[in-house]
Structure formats: C-alpha cells, structure tokens
PALUMLUM-401729 format. One record per residue (C-alpha): chain; x, y, z; residue number from 1; residue in one letter. Coordinates in nm, 4 decimals, m for minus. Example, Ala and Ser with C-alpha at 12.3 -4.5 7.8 and 13.67 -1.06 7.14 Angstrom:
! PALUMLUM-401729
+-------+----------+----------+----------+-----+-----+
! chain !        u !        v !        w !   n ! res !
+-------+----------+----------+----------+-----+-----+
!     A !   1.2300 !  m0.4500 !   0.7800 !   1 !   A !
!     A !   1.3670 !  m0.1060 !   0.7140 !   2 !   S !
+-------+----------+----------+----------+-----+-----+
***
This chain:
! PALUMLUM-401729
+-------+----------+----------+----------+-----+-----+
! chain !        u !        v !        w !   n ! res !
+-------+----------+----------+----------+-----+-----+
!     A !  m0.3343 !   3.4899 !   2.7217 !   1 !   X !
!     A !  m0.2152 !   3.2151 !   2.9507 !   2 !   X !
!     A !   0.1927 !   3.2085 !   3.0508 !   3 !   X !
!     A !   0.3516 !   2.8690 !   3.0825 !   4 !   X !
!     A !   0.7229 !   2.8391 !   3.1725 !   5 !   X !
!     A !   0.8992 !   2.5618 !   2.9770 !   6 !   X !
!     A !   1.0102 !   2.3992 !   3.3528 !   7 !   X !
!     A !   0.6966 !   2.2628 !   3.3047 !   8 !   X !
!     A !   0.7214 !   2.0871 !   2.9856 !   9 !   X !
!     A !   1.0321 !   1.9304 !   3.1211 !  10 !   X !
!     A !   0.9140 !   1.8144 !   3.4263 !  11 !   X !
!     A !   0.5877 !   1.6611 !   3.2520 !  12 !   X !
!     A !   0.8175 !   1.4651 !   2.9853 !  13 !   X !
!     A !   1.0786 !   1.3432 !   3.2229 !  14 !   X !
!     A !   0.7887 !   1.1837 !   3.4167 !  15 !   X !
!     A !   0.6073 !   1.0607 !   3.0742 !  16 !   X !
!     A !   0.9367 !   0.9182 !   2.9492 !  17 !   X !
!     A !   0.9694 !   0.7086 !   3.3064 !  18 !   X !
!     A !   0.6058 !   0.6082 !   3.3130 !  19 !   X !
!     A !   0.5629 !   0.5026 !   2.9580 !  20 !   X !
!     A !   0.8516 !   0.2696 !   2.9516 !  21 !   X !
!     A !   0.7347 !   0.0858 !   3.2785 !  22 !   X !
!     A !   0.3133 !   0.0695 !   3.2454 !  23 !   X !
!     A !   0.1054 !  m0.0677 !   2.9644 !  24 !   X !
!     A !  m0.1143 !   0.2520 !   2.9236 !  25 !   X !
!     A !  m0.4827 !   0.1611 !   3.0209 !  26 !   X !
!     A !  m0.6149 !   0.1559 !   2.6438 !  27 !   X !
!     A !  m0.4066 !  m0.1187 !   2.5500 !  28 !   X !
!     A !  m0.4401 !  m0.3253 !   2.8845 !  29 !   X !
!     A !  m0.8372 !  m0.3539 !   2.8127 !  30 !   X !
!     A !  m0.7034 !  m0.4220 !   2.4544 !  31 !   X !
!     A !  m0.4865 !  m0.7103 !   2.5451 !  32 !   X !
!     A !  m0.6908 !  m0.8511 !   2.7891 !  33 !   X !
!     A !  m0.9955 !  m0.9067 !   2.5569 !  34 !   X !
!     A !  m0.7135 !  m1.0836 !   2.3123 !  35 !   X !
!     A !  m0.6229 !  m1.3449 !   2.5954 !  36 !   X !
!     A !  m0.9785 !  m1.3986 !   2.6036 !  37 !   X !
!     A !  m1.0676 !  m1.4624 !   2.2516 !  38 !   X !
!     A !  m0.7583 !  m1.6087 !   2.0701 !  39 !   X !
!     A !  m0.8434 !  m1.9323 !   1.9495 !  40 !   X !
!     A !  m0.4991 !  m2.1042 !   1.9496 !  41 !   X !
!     A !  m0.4007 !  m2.2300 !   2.2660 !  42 !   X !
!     A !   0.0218 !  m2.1567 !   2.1590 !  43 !   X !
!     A !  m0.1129 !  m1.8043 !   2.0751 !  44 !   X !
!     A !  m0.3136 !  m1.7974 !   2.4027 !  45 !   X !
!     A !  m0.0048 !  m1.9035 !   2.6042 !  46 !   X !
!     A !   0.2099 !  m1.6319 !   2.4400 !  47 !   X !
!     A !  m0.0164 !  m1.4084 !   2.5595 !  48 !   X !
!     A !  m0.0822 !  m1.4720 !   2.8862 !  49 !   X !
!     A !   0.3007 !  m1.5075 !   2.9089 !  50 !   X !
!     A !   0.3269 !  m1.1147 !   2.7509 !  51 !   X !
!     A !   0.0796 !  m1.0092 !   3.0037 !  52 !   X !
!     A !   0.3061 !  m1.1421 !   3.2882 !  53 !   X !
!     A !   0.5724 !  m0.9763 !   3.1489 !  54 !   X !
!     A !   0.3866 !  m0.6627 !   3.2066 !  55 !   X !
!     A !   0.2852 !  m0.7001 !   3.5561 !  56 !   X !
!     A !   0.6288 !  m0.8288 !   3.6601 !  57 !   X !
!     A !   0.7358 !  m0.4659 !   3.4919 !  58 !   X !
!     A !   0.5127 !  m0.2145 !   3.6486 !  59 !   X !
!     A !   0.5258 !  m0.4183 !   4.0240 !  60 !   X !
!     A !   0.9111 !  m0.4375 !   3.9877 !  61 !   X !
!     A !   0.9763 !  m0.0836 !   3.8152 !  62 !   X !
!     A !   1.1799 !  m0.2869 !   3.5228 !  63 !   X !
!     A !   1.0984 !  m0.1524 !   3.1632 !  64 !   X !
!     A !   0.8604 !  m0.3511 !   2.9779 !  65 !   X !
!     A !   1.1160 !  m0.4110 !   2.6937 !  66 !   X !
!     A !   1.4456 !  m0.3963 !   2.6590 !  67 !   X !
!     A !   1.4692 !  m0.0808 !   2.3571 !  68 !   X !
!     A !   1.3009 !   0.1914 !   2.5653 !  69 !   X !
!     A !   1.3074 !   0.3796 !   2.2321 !  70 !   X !
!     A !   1.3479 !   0.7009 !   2.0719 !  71 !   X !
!     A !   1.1176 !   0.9355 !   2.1949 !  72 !   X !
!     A !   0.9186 !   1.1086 !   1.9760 !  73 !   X !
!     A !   0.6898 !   1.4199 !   2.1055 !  74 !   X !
!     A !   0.3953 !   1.5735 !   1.9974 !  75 !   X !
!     A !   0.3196 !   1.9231 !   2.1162 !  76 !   X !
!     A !  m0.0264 !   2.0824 !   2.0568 !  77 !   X !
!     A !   0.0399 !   2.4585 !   2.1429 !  78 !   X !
!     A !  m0.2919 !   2.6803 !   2.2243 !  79 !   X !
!     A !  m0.2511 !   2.9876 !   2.0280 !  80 !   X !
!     A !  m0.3755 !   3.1602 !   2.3394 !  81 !   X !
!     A !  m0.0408 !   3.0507 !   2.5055 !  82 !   X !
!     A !   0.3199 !   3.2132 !   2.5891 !  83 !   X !
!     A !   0.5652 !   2.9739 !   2.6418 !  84 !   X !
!     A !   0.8894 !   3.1695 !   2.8626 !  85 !   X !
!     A !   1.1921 !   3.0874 !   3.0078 !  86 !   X !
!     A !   1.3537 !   2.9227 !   2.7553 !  87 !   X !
!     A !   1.3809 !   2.7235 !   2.4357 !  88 !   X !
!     A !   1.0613 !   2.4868 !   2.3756 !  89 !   X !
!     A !   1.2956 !   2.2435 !   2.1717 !  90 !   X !
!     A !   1.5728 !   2.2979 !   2.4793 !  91 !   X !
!     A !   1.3038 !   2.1896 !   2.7237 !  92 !   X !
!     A !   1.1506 !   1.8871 !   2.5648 !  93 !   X !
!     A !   1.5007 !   1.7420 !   2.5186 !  94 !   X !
!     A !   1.5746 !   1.8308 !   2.8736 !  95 !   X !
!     A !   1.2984 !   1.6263 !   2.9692 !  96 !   X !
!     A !   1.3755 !   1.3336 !   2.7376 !  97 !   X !
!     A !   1.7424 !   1.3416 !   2.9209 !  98 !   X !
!     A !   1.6297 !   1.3593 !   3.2780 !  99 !   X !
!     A !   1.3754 !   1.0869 !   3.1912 ! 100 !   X !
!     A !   1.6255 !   0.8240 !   3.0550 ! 101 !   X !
!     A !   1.9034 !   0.9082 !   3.2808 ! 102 !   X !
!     A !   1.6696 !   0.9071 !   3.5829 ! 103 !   X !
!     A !   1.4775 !   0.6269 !   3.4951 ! 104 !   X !
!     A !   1.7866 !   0.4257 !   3.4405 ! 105 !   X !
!     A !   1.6302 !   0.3729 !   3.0465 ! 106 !   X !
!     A !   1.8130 !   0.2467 !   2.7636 ! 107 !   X !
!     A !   2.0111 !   0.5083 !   2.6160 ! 108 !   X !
!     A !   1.9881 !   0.3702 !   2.1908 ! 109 !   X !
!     A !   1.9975 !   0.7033 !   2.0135 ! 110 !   X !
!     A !   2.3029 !   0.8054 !   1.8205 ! 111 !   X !
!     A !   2.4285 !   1.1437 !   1.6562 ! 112 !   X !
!     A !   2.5140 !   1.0867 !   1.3693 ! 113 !   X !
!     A !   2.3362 !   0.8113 !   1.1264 ! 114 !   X !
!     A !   2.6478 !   0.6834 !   0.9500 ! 115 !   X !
!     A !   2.9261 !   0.7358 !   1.2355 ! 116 !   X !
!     A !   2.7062 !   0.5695 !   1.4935 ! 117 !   X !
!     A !   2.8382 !   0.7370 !   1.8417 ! 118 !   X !
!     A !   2.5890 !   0.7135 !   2.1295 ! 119 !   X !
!     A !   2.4610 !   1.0420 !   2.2525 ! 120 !   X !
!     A !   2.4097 !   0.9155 !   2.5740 ! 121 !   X !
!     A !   2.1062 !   1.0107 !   2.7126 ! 122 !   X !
!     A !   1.8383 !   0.9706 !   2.4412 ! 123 !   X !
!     A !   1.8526 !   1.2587 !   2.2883 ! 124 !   X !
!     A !   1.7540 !   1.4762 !   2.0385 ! 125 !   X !
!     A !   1.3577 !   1.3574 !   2.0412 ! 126 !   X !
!     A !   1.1659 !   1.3645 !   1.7248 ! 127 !   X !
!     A !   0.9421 !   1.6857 !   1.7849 ! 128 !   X !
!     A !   0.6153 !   1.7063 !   1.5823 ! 129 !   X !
!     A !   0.4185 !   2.0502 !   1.6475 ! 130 !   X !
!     A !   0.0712 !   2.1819 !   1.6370 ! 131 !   X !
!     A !  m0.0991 !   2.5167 !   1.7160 ! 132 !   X !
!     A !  m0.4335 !   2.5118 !   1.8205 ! 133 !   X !
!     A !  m0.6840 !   2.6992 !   1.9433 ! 134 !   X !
!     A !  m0.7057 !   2.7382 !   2.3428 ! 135 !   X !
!     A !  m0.4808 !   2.8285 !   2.6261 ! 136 !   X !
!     A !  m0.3251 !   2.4642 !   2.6657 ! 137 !   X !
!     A !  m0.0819 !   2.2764 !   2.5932 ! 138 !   X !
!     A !  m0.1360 !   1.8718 !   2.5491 ! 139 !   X !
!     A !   0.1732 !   1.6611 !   2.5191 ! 140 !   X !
!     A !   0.2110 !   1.3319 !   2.3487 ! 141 !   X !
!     A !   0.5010 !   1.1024 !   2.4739 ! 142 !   X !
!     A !   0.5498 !   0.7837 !   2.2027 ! 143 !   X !
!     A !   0.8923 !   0.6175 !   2.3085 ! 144 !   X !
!     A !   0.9148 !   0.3792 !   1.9605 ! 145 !   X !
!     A !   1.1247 !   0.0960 !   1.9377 ! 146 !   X !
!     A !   1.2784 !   0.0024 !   1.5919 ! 147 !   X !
!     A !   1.2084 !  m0.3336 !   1.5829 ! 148 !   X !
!     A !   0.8258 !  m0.2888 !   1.4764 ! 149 !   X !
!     A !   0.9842 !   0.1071 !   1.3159 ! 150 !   X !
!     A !   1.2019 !  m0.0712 !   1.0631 ! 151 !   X !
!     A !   0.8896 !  m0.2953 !   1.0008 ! 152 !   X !
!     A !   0.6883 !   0.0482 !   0.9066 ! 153 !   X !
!     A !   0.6536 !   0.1080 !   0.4887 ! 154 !   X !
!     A !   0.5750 !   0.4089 !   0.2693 ! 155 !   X !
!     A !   0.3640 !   0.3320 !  m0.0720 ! 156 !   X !
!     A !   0.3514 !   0.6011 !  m0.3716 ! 157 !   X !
!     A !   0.0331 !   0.4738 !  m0.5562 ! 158 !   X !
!     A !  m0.1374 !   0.5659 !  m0.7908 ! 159 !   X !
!     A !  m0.4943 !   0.6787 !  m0.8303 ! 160 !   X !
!     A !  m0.6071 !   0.4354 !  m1.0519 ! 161 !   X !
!     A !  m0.4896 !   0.1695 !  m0.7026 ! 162 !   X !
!     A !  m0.7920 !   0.3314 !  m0.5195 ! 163 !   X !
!     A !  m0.9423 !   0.1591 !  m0.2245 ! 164 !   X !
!     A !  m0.8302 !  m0.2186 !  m0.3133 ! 165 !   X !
!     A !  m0.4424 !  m0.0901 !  m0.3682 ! 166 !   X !
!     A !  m0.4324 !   0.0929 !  m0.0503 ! 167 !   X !
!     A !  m0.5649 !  m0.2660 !   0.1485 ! 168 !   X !
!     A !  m0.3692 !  m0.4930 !  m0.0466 ! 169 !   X !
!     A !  m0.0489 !  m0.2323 !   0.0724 ! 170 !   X !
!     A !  m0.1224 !  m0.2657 !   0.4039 ! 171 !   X !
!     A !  m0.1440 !  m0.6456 !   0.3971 ! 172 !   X !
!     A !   0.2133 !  m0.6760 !   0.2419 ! 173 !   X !
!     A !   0.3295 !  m0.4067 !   0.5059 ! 174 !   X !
!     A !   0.1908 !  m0.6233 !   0.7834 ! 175 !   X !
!     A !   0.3247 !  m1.0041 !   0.6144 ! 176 !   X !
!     A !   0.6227 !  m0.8334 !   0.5274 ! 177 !   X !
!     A !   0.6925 !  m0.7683 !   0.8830 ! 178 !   X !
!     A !   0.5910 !  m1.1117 !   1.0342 ! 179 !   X !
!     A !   0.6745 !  m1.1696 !   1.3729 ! 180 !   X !
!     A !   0.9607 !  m0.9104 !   1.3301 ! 181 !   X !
!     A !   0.7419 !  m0.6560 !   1.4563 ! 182 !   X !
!     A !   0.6890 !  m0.8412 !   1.8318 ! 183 !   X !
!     A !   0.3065 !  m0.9032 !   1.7405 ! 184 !   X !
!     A !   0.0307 !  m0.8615 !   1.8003 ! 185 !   X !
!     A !   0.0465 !  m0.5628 !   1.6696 ! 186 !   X !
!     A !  m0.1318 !  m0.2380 !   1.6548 ! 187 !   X !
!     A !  m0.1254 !  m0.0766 !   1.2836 ! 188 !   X !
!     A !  m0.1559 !   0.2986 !   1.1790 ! 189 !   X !
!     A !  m0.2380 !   0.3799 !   0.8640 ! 190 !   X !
!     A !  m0.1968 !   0.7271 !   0.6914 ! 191 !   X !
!     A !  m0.3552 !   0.8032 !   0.3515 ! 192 !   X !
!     A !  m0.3429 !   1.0908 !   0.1327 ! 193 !   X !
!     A !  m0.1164 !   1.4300 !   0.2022 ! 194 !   X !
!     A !   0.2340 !   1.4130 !   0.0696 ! 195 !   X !
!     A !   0.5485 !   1.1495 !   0.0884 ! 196 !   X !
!     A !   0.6244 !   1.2875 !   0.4625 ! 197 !   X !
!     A !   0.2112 !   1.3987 !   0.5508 ! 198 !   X !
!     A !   0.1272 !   1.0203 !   0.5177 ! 199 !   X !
!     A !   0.3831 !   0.9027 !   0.7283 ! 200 !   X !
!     A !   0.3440 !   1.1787 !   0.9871 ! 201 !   X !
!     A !  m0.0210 !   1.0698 !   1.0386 ! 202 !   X !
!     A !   0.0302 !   0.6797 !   1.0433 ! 203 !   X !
!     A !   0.2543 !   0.7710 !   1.3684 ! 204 !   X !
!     A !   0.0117 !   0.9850 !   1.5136 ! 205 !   X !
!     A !  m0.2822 !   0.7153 !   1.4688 ! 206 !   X !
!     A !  m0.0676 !   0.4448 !   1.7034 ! 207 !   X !
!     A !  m0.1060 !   0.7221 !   1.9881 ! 208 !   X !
!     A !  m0.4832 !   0.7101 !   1.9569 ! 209 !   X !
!     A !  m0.6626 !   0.5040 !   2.2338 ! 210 !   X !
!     A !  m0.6762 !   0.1859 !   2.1192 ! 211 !   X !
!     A !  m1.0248 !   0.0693 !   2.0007 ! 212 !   X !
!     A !  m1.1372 !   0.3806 !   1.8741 ! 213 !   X !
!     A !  m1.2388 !   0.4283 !   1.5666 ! 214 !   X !
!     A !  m1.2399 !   0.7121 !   1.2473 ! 215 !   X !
!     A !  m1.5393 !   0.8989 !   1.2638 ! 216 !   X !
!     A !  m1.5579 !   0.9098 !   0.8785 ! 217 !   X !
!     A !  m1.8250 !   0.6015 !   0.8210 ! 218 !   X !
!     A !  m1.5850 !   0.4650 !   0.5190 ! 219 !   X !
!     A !  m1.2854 !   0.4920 !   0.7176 ! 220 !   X !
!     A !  m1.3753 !   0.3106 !   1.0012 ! 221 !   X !
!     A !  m1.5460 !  m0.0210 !   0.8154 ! 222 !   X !
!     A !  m1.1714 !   0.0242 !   0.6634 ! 223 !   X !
!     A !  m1.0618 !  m0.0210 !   1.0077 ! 224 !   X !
!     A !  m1.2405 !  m0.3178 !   1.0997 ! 225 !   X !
!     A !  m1.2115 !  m0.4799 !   0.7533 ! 226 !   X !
!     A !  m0.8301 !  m0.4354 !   0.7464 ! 227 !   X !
!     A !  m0.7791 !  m0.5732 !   1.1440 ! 228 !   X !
!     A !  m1.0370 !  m0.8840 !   1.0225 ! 229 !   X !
!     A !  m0.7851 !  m0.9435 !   0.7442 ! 230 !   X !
!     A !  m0.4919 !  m0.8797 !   0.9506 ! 231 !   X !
!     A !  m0.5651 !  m1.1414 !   1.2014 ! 232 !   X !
!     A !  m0.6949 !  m1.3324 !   0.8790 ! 233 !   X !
!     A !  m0.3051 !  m1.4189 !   0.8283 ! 234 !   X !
!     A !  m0.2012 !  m1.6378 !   1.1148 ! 235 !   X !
!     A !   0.0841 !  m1.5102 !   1.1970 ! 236 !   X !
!     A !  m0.0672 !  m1.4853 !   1.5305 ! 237 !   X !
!     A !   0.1407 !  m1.3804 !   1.9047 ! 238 !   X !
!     A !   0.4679 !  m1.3855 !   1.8551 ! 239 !   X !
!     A !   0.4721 !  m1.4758 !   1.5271 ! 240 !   X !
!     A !   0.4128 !  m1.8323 !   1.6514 ! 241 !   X !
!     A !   0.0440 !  m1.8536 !   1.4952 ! 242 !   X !
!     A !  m0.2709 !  m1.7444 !   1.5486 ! 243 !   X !
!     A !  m0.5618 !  m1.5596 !   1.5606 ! 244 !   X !
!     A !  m0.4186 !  m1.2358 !   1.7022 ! 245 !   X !
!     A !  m0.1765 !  m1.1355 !   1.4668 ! 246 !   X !
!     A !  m0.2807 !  m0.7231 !   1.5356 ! 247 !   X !
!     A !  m0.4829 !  m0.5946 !   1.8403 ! 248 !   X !
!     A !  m0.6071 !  m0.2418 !   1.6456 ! 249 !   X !
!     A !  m0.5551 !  m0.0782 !   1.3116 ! 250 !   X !
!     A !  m0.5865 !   0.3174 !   1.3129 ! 251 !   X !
!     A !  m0.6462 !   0.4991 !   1.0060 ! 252 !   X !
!     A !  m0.6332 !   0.8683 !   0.9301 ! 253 !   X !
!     A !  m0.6135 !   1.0608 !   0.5638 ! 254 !   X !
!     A !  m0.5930 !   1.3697 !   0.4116 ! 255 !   X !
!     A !  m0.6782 !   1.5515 !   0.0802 ! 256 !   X !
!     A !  m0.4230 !   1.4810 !  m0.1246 ! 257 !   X !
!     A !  m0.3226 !   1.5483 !  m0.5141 ! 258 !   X !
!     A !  m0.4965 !   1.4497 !  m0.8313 ! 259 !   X !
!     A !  m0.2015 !   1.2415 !  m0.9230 ! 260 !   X !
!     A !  m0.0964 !   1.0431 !  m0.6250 ! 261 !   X !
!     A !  m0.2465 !   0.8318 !  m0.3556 ! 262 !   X !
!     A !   0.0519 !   0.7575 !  m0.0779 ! 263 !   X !
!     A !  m0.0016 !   0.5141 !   0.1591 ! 264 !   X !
!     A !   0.2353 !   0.4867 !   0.5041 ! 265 !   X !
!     A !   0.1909 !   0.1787 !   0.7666 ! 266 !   X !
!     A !   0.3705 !   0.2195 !   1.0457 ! 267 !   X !
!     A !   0.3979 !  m0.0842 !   1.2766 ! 268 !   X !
!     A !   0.3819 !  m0.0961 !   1.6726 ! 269 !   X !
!     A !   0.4840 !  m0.3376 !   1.8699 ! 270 !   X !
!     A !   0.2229 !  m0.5188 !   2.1503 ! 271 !   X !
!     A !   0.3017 !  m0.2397 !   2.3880 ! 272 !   X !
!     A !   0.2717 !   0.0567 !   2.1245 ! 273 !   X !
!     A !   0.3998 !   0.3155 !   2.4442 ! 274 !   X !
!     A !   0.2064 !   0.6536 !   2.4577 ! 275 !   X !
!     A !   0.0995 !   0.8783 !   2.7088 ! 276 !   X !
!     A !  m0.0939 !   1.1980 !   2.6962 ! 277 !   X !
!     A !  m0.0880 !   1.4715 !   2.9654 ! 278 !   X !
!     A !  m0.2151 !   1.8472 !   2.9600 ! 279 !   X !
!     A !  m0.0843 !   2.1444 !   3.0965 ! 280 !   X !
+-------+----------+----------+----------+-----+-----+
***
C-alpha cells in the first residue's frame, strides 16, 4: 500500500492547468507540423503557418495560446493499491484548478449556476471523471476545453439497424455541422456503444489520447483513417477558409452496448485540443 497526500495532486494540477494553456503538447506539435507540410491549398497553408506562429509567440512570451483557457476537466486513474490522506480528493483537484488559473493569470469563464450566470471566479468546480485501477499510482489527465469546438460536440441515439454506415454518416454531419465554428483543423473523438452518458464520456477521453495513435481493434482503426480521409474530404479546410486539413486526427473508442441501441457521441476539439498527462 502506497500513501499519497492530496498536496500533491494540487500541486501537479496547478502546474498542468499553467502549462497546458501556454504549450502545444508535443503530440500535436509533430501533428501540426506534418499538416503545414502537406496541405495542398496555399490559403489553408498560410492559415497554418500563421496558427503555428501563434503558438511559438505563446510559449516564448508565456501568453495563453487562446483566449478561453477553458473549463478544466480531470481525469484521475486511482491505483487500488493507493491511500490518498490529508484531505478531500475532490477539495484538492479544485484547489489545484484555482491556484492554476489565478496564478497563471488564466481566463476565469466558469459560472455557478447554468441559468443565473455569476462567475465563480477562479475556474472552478472542474469536471472530475474517476477510475480505479490496479497499481500503486496515480496518473492525472488535465483537458482545459474550450466551448467553442464543446458546443460543436453531438450525441446520436441510433438504432441498430444504422450499423456501421449510420455511425460514419453521424460523424460527418457532426463535423459539417460544426464548420469552421470549431477553430479547425480539428481533432475528432468518437465514442460508440455504452449508454447516453458512456458514449459521450469516452469521445472526451479519446481527444486526450496522443495524437496519431490509433485503436488497436483492426476494424476500429481503418474506421479511424477512413473517417479523417472523409473528414478532410469536405474542404472546409484551416480555419474554415478551405482546404485539405479540415481535422488533424479522429480517435475512436466503443463499448458493448444494448441489443436495442447504438449511441454515437462526437466531441469536437479545437487545433490545440489541450491535454497533459503526469504520474504520481
């Protein structure tokens, strides 16, 4: 059994929160750099290169690489071989999430209540997502997400009888729905099967995998590259100003699911899509 005080969840976030918010994580710099290289329209090539200065600027100037720094949503994987002490786990995350926007001098867009609209004022509460594993560690997932691509994301209810072809023609209205709403070029996760809420859990968790990489179900993965082929198929391109880079990676994980449904969640990411991942 391995002890871990809270502190140190708080420390680690409050650091993650600052560091997200001012450097492209390395995943999506490879990512972005191979789109300079191979979009084929030279407006879509400009907006690029123009995003990618934006980014440098950011990280050699300590300036946030986009205005809405986010809301912060946190995934904890908790090795059932480890105490947490010394406080609330919830307490602690949100601790972080303060001392990382109020440090970091972030944009401060959450509010308390939906409908009455008053700004907390530092950020919080995060959206908490929690797993137990097995181990003695405990990994932490830092996703600050913007609502511009968020309000973008969609949740289908289809049916069985949609199979396959439903579930790509779904993500393909999600995507030209969204347009150049959603800051592209995008990156796209996908979550199939589960429930309502299981779908759309694991379309956020597939934006904080490293960019690139791919299902290691055979099906799902030629899914992956067939939907990101199609994607980019649609021109909407950098910026929404055309092209051939429309989305830089679509992510897909499922589930087993019920005999009488097949939901279907795509949520959106802007060119950014902020994660970080630390251990301790």
């Amino acid at each position: 059994m391995r002890t871990v005080n809270v502190s140190e969840l708080t420390k680690s976030i409050k650091e993650m929160c600052i560091e997200a918010n001012h450097y492209l994580s390395k995943d999506m710099e490879t990512t972005l750099k191979c789109a300079r290289e191979t979009e084929a329209s030279p407006l879509g090539k400009q907006i690029l290169n123009q995003l990618s200065e934006n980014l440098k600027i950011a990280a050699d100037d300590m300036i946030p690489i986009c205005q809405d720094t986010g809301m912060a949503v946190v995934f904890l994987e908790i090795g059932q071989d480890v105490h947490l002490e010394g406080g609330s786990v919830e307490d602690a995350v949100n601790e972080g999430i303060r001392l990382g926007y109020t440090e970091g001098f972030l944009r401060k867009s959450v509010v308390r209540d939906p409908i009455e609209r008053v700004n907390t004022g530092d950020n919080t509460p995060a959206v908490i997502h929690y797993h137990i594993v097995p181990g003695e560690k405990v990994k932490i997932t830092v996703a600050p997400k913007g609502f511009g691509s968020e309000n973008m994301s969609r949740v289908f209810m289809l049916k069985p009888a949609d199979g396959i072809e439903g579930v790509k023609e779904a993500i393909l209205k999600a995507v030209s729905d969204a347009g150049p709403n959603a800051c592209p070029p995008m990156v796209v996760g996908v979550g199939i099967g589960g429930t309502f809420e299981k779908c759309a859990l694991m379309a956020k968790e597939a934006l904080t995998r490293e960019t690139g990489a791919h299902s290691e179900i055979s099906y799902v993965k030629d899914l992956e590259e067939e939907m990101l082929a199609k994607i980019n198929g649609l021109g909407i391109g950098p910026g929404g100003l055309g092209g051939t880079t429309t989305a830089l990676a679509v992510h897909i994980n499922t589930y087993p699911t019920h005999i009488a449904g097949l939901p279907v969640a795509v949520n959106i990411c802007c060119h950014v899509n902020r994660h970080i991942v630390r251990e301790v």
